[in-house]
N, C-alpha and C positions, 0 to 999 in steps of 0.2 A: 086402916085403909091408907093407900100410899097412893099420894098423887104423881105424875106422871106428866112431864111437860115433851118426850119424845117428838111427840109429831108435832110440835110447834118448833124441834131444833131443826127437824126434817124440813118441815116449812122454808125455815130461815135458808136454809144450806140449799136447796132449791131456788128460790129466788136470790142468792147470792147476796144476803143479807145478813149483818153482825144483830147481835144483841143492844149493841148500840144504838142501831138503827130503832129500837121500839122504845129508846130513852127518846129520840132526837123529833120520831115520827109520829110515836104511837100516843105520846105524852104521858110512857110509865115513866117511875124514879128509876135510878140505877138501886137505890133499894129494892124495890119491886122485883127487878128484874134479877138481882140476886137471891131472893126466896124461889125465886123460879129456877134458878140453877139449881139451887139445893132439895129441889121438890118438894118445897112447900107451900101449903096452897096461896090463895090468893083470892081477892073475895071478885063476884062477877062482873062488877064494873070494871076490873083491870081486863078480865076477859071477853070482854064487851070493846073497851080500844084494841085490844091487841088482835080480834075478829075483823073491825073496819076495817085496819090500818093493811090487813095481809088480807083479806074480801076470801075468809074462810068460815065456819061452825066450830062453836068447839068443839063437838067431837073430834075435828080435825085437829086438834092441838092437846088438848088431853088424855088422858087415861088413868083409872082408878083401878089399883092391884092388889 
């Protein structure tokens, strides 16, 4: 199973938002936020800030393939 961070880049490029924005805002590492580029998962407390921070569900931000 392949993790899928899509609609979280959708998200981002929507509200006119870098990856940076969820080191600076969300309080991930730029580690983190690199496993996420490479779609790797991540455990649910990063998905849990990165839900506040953008006032979405994960489903809106994931997908499993």
């Amino acid at each position: 199973m392949v993790v899928s961070y899509i609609g979280l880049w959708k998200i981002l490029l929507e509200k006119g938002l870098q990856k940076q924005d969820l080191v600076e805002h969300a309080g991930l590492s730029s580690a983190t936020v690199a496993k996420m580029g490479k779609g790797e998962p991540v455990s649910n407390k990063v998905l849990e800030k990165v839900c506040t921070y953008l006032e979405c569900s994960v489903n809106d931000i994931i997908s499993y393939e």
